[in-house]
C-alpha positions as CSV (number, residue, x, y, z in Angstrom):
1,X,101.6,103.0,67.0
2,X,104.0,105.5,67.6
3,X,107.0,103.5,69.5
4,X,109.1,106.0,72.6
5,X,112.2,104.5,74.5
6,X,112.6,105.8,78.5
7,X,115.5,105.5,80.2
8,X,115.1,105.4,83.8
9,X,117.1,105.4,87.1
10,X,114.9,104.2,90.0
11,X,115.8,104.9,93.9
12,X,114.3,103.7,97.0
13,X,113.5,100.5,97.9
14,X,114.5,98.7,94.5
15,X,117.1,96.0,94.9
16,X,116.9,92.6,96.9
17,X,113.1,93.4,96.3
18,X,112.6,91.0,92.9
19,X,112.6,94.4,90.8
20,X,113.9,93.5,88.0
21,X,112.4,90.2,87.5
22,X,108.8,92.0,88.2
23,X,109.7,94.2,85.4
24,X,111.0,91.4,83.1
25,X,107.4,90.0,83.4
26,X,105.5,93.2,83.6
27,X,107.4,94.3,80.3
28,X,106.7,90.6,78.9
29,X,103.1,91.3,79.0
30,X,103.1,94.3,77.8
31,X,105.0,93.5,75.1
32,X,108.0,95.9,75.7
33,X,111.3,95.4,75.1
34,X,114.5,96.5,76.4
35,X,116.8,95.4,79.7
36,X,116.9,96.3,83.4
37,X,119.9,96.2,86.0
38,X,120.9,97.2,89.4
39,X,123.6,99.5,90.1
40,X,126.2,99.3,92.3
41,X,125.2,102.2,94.0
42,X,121.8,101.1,94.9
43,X,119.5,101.8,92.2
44,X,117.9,99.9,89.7
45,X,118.5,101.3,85.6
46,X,116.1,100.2,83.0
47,X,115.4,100.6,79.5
48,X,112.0,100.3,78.0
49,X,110.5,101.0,74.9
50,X,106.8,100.5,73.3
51,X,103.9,102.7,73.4
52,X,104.0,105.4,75.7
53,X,100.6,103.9,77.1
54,X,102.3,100.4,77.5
55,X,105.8,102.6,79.3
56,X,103.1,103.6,81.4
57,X,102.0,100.8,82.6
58,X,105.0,99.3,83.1
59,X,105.6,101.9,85.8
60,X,102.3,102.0,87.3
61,X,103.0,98.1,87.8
62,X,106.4,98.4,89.4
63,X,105.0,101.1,91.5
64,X,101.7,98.8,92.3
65,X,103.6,96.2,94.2
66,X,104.1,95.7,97.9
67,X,107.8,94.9,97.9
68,X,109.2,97.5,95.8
69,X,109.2,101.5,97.1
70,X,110.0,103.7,94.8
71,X,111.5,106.9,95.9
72,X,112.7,108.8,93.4
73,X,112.4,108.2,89.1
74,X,114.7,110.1,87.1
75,X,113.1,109.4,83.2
76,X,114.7,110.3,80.0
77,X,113.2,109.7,76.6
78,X,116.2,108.4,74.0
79,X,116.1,107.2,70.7
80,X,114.2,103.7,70.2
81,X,116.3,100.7,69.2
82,X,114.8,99.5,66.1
83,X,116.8,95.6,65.8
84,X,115.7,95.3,69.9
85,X,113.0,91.7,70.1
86,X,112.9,91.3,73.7
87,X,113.4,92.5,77.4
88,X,116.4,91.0,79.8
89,X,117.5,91.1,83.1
90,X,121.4,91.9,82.8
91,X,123.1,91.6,85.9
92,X,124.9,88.7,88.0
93,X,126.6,87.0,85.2
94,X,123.7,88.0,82.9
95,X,124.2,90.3,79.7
C-alpha cells in the first residue's frame, strides 16, 4: 500500500460544528493517522495520511454529515511522517 500525507485547510461551516472530533473517529476507522485543529481565523487545518483511498474517505465522511458545510478545501500533498501511530485532536489545551 502506497501511504500519501494531505494537508488541508477547510472553510465554511467547520468549527463549533464537532469537526474535529468527527474526523478523529472517521480517521480512527479508517485507520489514518495524523492531527486536526481549528484556526483562529475560522477554519479547521488537518493532517492525514494512509491510502489515498482511505484520505478519500475521510473527506467524503466530513463532507457526508449534516452539521458540518464545507465551503472551500485547499489540499496539499506533503511528505508522510513515517514514526506517526495515531490521529489527535490538538486544540484547547490539547497538543
Amino acid at each position: 500500500m502506497n501511504i500519501v500525507r494531505w494537508h488541508i485547510y477547510f472553510s465554511g461551516r467547520v468549527q463549533h460544528v464537532g469537526f474535529r472530533y468527527t474526523a478523529y473517529y472517521l480517521a480512527k476507522n479508517l485507520y489514518l493517522t495524523g492531527w486536526v485543529d481549528n484556526l483562529p481565523d475560522g477554519r479547521v487545518e488537518l493532517e492525514a495520511q494512509g491510502s489515498a483511498l482511505k484520505l478519500q474517505e475521510l473527506v467524503a465522511g466530513l463532507r457526508s454529515q449534516p452539521h458540518i458545510h464545507i465551503e472551500k478545501m485547499e489540499v496539499e500533498k506533503i511528505d508522510p511522517v513515517p514514526w506517526e501511530r495515531r490521529f489527535s485532536v490538538r486544540g484547547y489545551g490539547g497538543e
